[in-house]
TORFI-862432 format. One record per residue (C-alpha): residue number from 1; residue in one letter; x, y, z. Coordinates in Angstrom, 2 decimals, padded with zeros to 5 digits, always signed. Each point is the difference from the previous one (the first is absolute). Example, Ala and Ser with C-alpha at 12.3 -4.5 7.8 and 13.67 -1.06 7.14 Angstrom:
// residues 2
ATOM  1  a  +012.30  -004.50  +007.80
ATOM  2  s  +001.37  +003.44  -000.66
//
This chain:
// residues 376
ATOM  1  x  +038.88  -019.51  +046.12
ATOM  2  x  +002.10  -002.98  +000.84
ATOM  3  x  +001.53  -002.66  -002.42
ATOM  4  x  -002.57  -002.83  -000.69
ATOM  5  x  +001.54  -003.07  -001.14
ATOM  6  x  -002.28  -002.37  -002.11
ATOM  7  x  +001.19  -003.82  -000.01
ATOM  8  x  -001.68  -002.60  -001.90
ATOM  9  x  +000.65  -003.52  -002.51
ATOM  10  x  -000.78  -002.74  -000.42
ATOM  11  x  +002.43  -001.60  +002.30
ATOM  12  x  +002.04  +001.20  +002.60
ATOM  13  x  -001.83  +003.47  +001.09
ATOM  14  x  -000.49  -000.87  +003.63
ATOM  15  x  +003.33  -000.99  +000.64
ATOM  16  x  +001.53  +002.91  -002.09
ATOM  17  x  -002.46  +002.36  +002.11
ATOM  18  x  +001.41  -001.11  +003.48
ATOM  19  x  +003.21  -000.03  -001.30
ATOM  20  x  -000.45  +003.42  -001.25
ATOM  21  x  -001.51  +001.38  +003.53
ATOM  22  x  +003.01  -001.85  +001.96
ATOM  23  x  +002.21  +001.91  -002.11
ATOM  24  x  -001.68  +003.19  +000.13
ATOM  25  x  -001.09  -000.73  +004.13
ATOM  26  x  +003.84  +000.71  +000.01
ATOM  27  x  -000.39  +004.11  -000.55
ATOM  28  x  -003.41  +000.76  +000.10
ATOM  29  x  -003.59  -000.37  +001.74
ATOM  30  x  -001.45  -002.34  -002.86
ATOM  31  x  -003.96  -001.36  -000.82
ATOM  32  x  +000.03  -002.87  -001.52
ATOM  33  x  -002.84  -002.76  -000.63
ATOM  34  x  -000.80  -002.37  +002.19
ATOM  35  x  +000.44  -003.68  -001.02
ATOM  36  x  -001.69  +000.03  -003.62
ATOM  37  x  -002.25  +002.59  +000.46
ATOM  38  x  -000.38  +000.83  -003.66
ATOM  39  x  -003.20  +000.08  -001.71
ATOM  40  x  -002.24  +002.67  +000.05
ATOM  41  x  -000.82  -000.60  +003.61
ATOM  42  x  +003.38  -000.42  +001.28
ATOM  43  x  +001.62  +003.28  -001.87
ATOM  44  x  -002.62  +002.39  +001.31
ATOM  45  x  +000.40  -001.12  +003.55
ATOM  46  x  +003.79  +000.35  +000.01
ATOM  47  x  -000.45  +003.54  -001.41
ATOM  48  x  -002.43  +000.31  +003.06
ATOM  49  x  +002.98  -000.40  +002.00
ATOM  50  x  +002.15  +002.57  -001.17
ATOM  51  x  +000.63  +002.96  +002.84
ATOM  52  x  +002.02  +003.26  -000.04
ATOM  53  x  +002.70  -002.45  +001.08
ATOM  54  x  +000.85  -002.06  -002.74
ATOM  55  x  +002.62  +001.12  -002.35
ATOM  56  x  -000.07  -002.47  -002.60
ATOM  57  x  -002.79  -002.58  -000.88
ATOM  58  x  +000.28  -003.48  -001.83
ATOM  59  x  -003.61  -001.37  -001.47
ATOM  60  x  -000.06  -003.14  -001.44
ATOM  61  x  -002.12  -000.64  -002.77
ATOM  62  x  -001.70  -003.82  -001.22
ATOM  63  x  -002.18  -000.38  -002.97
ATOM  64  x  -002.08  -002.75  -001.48
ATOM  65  x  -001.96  +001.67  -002.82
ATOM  66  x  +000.74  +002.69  -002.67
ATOM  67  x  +000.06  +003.70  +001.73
ATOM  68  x  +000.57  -001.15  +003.30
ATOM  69  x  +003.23  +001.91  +000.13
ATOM  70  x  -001.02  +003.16  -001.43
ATOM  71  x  -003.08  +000.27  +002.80
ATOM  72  x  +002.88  -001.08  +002.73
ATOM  73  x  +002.45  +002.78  -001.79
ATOM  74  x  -003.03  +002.59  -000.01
ATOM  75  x  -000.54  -000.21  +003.56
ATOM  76  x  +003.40  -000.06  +001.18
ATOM  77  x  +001.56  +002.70  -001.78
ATOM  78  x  +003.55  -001.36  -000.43
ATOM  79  x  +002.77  +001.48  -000.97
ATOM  80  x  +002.36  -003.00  -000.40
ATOM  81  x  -000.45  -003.15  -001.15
ATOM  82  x  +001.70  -003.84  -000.03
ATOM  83  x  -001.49  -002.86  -001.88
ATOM  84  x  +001.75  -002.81  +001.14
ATOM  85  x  -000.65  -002.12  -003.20
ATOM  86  x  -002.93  -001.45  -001.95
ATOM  87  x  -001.33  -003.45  -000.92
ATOM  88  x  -002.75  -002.58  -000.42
ATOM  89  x  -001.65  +000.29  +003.14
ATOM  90  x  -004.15  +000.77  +000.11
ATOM  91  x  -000.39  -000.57  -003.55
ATOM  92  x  -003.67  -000.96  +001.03
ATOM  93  x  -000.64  +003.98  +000.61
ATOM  94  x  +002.65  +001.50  -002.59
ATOM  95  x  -000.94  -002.52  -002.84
ATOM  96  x  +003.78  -000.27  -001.01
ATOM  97  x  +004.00  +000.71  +000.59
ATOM  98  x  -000.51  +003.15  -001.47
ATOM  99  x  -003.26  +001.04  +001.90
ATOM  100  x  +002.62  -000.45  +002.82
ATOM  101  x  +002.35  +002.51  -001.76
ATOM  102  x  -002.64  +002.74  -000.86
ATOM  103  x  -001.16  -000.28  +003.98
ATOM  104  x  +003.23  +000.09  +001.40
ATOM  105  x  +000.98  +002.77  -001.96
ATOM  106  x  -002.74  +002.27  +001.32
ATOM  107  x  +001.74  +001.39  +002.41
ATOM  108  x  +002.73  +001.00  -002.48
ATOM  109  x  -002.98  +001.77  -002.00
ATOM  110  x  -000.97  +001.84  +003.52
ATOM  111  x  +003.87  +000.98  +000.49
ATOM  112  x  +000.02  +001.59  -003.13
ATOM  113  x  -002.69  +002.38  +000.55
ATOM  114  x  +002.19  +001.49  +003.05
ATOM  115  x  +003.11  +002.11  -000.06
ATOM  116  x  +002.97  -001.30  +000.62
ATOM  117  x  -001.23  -003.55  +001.03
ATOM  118  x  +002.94  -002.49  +000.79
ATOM  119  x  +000.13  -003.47  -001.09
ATOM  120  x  +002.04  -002.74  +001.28
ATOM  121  x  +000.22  -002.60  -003.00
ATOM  122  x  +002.26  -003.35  +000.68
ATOM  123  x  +001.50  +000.37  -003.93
ATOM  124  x  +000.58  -004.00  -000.26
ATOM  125  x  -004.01  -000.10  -000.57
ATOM  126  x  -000.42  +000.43  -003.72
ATOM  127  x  -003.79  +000.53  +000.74
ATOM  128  x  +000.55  +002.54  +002.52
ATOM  129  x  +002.33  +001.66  -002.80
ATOM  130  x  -002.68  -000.11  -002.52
ATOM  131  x  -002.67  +001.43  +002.06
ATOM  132  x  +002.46  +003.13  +000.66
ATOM  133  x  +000.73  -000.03  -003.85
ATOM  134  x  +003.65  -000.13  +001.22
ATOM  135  x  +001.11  -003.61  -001.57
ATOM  136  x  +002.70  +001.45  -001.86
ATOM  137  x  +002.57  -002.20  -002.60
ATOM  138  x  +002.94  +001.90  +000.82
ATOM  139  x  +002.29  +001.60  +003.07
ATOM  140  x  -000.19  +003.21  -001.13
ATOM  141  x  -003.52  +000.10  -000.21
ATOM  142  x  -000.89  -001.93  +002.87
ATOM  143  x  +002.26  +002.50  +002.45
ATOM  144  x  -002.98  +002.43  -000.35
ATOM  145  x  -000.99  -002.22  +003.07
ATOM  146  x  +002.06  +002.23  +002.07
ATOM  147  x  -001.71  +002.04  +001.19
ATOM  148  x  -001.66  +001.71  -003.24
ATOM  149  x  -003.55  -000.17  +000.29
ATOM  150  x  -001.92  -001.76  -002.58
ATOM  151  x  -003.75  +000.55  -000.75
ATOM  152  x  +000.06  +002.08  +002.52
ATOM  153  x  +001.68  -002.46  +002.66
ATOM  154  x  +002.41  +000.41  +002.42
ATOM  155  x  +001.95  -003.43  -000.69
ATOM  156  x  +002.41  -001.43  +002.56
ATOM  157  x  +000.82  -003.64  -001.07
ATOM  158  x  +001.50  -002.71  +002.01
ATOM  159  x  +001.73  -003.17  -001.51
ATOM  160  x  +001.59  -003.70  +000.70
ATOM  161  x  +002.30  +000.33  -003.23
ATOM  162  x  +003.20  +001.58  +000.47
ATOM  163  x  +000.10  +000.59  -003.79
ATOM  164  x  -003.10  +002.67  +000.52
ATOM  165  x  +002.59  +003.19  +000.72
ATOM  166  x  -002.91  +002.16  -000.22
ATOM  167  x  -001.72  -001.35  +003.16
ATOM  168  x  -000.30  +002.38  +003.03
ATOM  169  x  +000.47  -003.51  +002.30
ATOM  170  x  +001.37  -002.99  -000.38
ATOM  171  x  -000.12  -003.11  +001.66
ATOM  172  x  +001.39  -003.97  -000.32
ATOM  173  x  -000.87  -003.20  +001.76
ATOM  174  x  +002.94  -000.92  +002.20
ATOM  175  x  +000.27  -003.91  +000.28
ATOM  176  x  +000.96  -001.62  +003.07
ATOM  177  x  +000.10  -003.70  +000.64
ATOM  178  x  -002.82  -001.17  +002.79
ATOM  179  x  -001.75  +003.80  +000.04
ATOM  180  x  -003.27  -001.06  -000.98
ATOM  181  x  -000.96  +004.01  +000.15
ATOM  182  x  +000.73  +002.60  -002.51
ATOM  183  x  +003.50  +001.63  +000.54
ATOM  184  x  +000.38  +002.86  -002.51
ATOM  185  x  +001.77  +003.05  -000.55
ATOM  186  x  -000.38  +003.38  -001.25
ATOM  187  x  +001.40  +003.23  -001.35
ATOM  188  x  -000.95  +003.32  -001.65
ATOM  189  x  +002.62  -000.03  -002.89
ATOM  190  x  -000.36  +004.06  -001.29
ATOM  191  x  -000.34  +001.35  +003.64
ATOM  192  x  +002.53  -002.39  +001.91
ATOM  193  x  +002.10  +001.11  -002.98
ATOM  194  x  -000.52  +003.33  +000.20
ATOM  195  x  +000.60  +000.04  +003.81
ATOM  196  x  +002.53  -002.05  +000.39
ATOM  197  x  +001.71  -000.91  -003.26
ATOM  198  x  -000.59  -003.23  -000.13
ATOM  199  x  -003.28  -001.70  -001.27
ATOM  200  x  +001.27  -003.63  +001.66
ATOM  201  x  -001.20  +001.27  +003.32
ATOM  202  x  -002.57  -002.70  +000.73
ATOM  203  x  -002.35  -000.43  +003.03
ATOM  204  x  -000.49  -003.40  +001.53
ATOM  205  x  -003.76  -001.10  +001.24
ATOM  206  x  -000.78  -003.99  +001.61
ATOM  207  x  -003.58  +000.23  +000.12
ATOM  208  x  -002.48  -001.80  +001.75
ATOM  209  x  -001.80  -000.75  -002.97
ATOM  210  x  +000.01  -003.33  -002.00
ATOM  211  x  -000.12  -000.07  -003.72
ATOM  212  x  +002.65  +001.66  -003.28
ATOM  213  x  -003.51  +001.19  -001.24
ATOM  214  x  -000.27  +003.08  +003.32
ATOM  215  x  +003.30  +001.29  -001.33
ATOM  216  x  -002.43  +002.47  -002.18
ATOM  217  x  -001.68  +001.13  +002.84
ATOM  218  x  +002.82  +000.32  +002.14
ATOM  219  x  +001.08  +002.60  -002.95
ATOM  220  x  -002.96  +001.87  -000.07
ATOM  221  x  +000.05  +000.82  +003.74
ATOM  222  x  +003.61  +001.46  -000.47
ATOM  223  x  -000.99  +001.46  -002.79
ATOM  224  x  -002.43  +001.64  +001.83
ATOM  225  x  +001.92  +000.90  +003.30
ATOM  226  x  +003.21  +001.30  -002.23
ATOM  227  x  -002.73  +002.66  -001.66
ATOM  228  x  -001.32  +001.07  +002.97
ATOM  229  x  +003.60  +000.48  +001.67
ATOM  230  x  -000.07  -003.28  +002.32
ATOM  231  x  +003.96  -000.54  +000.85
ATOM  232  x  +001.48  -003.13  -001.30
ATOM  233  x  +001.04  -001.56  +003.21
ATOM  234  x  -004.39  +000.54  +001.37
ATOM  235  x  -001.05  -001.63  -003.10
ATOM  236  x  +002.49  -002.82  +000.19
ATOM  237  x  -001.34  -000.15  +004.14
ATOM  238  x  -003.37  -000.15  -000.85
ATOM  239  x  -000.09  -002.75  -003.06
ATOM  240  x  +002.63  -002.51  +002.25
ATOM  241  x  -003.10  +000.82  +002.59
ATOM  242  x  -003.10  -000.48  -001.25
ATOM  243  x  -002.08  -003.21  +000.88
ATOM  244  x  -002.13  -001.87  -003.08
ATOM  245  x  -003.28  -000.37  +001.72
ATOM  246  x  -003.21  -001.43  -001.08
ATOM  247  x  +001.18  -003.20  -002.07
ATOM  248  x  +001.74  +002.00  -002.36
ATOM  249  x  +003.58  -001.22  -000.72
ATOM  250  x  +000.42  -001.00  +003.85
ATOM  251  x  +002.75  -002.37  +000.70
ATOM  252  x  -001.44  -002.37  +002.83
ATOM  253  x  +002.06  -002.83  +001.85
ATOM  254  x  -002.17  -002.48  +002.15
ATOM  255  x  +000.86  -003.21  +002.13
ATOM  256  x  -000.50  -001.97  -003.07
ATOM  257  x  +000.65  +001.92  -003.62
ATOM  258  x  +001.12  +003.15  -001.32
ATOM  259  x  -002.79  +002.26  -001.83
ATOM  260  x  -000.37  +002.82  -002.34
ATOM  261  x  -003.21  +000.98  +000.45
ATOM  262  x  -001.42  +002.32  -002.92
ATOM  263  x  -003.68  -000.63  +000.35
ATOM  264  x  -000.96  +003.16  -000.24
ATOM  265  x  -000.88  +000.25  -003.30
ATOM  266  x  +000.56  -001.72  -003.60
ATOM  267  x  +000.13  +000.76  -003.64
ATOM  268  x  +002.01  -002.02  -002.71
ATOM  269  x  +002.82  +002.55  -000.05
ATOM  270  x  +000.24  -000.01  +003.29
ATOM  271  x  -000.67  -003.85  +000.65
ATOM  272  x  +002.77  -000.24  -002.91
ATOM  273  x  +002.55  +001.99  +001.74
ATOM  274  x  -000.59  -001.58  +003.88
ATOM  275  x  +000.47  -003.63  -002.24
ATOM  276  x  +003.25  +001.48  -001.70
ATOM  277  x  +001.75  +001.40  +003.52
ATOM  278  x  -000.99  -003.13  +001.60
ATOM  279  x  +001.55  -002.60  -002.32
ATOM  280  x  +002.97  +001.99  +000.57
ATOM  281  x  +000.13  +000.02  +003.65
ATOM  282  x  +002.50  -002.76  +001.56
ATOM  283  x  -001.68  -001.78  +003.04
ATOM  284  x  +002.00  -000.84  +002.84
ATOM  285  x  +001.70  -003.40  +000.15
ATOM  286  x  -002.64  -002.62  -000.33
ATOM  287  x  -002.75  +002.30  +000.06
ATOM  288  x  -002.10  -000.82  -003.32
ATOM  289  x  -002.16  +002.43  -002.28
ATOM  290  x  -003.58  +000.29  +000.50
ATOM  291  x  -002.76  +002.25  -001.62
ATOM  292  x  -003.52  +000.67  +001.04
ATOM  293  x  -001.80  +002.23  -002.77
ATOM  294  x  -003.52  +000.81  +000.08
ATOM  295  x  -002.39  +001.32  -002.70
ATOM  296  x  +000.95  +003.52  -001.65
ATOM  297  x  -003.61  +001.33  -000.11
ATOM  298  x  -001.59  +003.02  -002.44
ATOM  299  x  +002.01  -000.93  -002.97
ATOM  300  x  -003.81  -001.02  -002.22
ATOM  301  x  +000.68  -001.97  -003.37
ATOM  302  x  +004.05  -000.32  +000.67
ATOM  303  x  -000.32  -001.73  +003.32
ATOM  304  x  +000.19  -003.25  -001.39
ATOM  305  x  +002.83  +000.39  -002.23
ATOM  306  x  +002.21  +002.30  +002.63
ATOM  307  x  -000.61  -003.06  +002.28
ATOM  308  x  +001.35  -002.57  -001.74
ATOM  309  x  +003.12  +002.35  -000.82
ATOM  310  x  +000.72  +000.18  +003.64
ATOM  311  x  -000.27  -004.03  -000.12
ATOM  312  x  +002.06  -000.50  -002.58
ATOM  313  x  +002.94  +002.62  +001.21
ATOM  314  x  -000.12  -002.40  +003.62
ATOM  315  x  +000.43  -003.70  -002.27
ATOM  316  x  +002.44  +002.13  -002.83
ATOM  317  x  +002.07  +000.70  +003.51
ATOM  318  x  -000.14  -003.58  +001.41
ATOM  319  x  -002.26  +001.08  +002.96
ATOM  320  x  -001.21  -003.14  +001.39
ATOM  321  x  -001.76  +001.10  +003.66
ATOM  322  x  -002.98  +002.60  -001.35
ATOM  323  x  -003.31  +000.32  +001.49
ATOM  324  x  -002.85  +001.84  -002.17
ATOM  325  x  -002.29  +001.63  +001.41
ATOM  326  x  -003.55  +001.36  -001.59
ATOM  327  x  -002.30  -000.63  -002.44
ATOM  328  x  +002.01  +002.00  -002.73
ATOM  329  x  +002.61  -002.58  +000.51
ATOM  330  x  -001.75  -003.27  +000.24
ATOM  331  x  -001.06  +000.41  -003.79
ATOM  332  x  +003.70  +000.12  -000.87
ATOM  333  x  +001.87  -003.23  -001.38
ATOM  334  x  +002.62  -001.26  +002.61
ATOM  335  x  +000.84  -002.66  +002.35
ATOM  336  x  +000.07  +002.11  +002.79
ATOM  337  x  -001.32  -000.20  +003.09
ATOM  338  x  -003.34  +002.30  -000.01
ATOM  339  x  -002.63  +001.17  +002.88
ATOM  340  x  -003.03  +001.51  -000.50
ATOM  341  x  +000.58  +003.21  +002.79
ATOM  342  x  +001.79  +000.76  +002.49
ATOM  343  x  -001.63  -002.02  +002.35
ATOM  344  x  +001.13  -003.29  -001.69
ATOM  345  x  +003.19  +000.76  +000.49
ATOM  346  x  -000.34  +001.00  +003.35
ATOM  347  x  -001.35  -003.48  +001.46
ATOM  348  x  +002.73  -001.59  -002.20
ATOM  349  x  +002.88  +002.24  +001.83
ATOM  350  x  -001.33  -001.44  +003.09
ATOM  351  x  -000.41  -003.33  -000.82
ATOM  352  x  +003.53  -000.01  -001.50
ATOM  353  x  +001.78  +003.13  -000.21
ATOM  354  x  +003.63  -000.07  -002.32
ATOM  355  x  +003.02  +000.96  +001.94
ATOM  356  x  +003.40  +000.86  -000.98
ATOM  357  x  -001.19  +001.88  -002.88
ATOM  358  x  +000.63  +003.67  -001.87
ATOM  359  x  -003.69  +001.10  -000.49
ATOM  360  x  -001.44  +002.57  -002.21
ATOM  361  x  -003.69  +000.89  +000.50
ATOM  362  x  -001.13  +002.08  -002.57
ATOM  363  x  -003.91  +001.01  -001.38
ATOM  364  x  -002.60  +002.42  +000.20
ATOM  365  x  -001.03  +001.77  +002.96
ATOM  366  x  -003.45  -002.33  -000.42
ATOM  367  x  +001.03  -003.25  +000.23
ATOM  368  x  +001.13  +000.88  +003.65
ATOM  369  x  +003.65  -001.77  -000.11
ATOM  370  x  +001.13  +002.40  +002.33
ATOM  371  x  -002.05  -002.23  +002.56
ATOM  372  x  +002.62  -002.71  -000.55
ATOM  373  x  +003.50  +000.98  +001.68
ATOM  374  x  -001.09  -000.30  +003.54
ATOM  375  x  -000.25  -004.13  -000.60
ATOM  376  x  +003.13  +000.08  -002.24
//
């Protein structure tokens, strides 16, 4: 009888789940999934954990093929949901962008068939919007958000853009000269207003995490921890706390470089948005940029044309130190410097490793990049 909270997307469910539990960790005894236990092996032996104990569980949820979701949903039993966002990743197994959508939105089918299910829904994603048939033109329309139900769905929405009134939280980037982390803050404008008259009462969080892109996940854990009566000053504790592990947006300083390691996993959006955040980044005096990108894999006929896409955003942005890694990336057209694995680039770091540099490593889990800090 206690709340299950299903987490998947395409990108960003891991970190959103741990950010989630830290939050949560704050007020209750919480299950969560272990690393990326998420597949139809890894859900049933979380639930195998759950003991008279637990108050609240979080299950993440991965798919590759059509109906994935719904088994994962089926055997679970949740009754709230988060997808973090959807795009072209394993379009080997869902056939397309929309095969992607339909799977994804599988566990909104399975909330629907329970009462009172609660959705958490970051209302910048127009596809998340569309799934919930809640992509309204106007204000007045749109504030049915909050917190009217809708197909029968509990909605609470969370939202970057101050001009979204109707969001239950909102959040902005806060921009500070040589913080290469995310700084943001955050407020609940009806309920701060209602409690203390003022909806400018804003919350300030330096995280630990690197990248503008985790300011959606960061949302959806207070999102979740203001619904389940976490107090603002524990959920502020517990995102400044939490430690990126595993390669995924860890900031890493070394004898020779700096490194943002993200070699956890890869998909074009998520390639795309690592590139974007990185270009923006300002290395230290004399440092230099450098990337190290290996293949994205499971993306079928579009690998070829997604690859040369990421190519072309480096030489569009002037990038001139880039090392490709992979056989999806050695049949694009570029200049760049390209290895065949990761063991290439290995005996070339210790034959003659770079120094002074700002280094992003970013790729699918398979072509093992996460191998590479330790002689960076």
């Amino acid at each position: 009888d206690i709340p299950i909270i299903a987490i998947t997307g395409t990108n960003g469910k891991t970190t959103t789940k741990e950010l989630v539990r830290a939050v949560l960790s704050e007020k209750y005894n919480v299950l969560a999934t272990e690393g990326n236990f998420n597949n139809d092996v890894g859900v049933p032996k979380t639930l195998l954990r759950l003991t008279k104990e637990h108050e609240i569980a979080i299950i993440e949820m991965g798919a590759s093929h059509p109906g994935d979701i719904k088994t994962l949903a089926e055997t679970a039993e949740p009754t709230c949901g988060i997808i973090t966002n959807v795009g072209r990743a394993h379009l080997q197994g869902f056939g397309s962008f929309e095969g992607v959508c339909r799977t994804k939105g599988e566990l909104y089918d399975y909330l629907r068939t329970r009462k009172d299910a609660l959705v958490f829904v970051n209302a910048d994603n127009d596809d998340l919007l569309d799934m919930l048939d809640l992509n309204q033109e106007s204000d007045e329309e749109t504030s049915n958000l909050n917190p009217q139900s809708s197909n029968q769905l509990w909605i609470t929405p969370y939202s970057t853009d101050p001009e979204k009134q109707y969001a239950c939280i909102s959040g902005e980037i806060i921009r500070e000269e040589g913080n290469p982390l995310l700084k943001m803050r955050w407020r609940r404008p009806l309920m701060d207003l209602e409690e203390s008259g003022s909806s400018q009462k804003w919350h300030k969080v330096q995280t630990r995490l690197i990248g503008d892109y985790n300011i959606d996940n960061v949302m959806a854990a207070i999102a979740v921890g203001i619904n389940f009566g976490v107090d603002r000053k524990s959920i502020c504790r517990a995102l400044e706390t939490y430690q990126p592990t595993n390669s995924r947006s860890q900031l890493t300083d070394t004898d020779r470089n700096r490194l943002i390691v993200d070699a956890y996993n890869a998909n074009p959006s998520s390639m795309m948005a690592a590139i974007e955040n990185f270009l923006l980044m300002e290395p230290a005096k004399g440092q230099q940029k450098m990337a190290i990108l290996g293949d994205m894999l499971e993306l079928g006929e579009a690998s070829r044309q997604e690859h040369q896409k990421v190519v072309g955003m480096l030489q569009d942005a002037g990038m001139e130190h880039v090392w490709l890694v992979g056989h999806e990336f050695a049949a694009t057209v570029t200049s760049y410097r390209k290895f065949a694995d990761v063991e290439e680039v290995k005996a070339e770091l210790q034959a003659h490793c770079p120094r002074g540099m700002l280094i992003l490593i970013k790729g699918s889990n398979g072509t093992r990049l996460h191998q590479l800090p330790p002689l960076l």
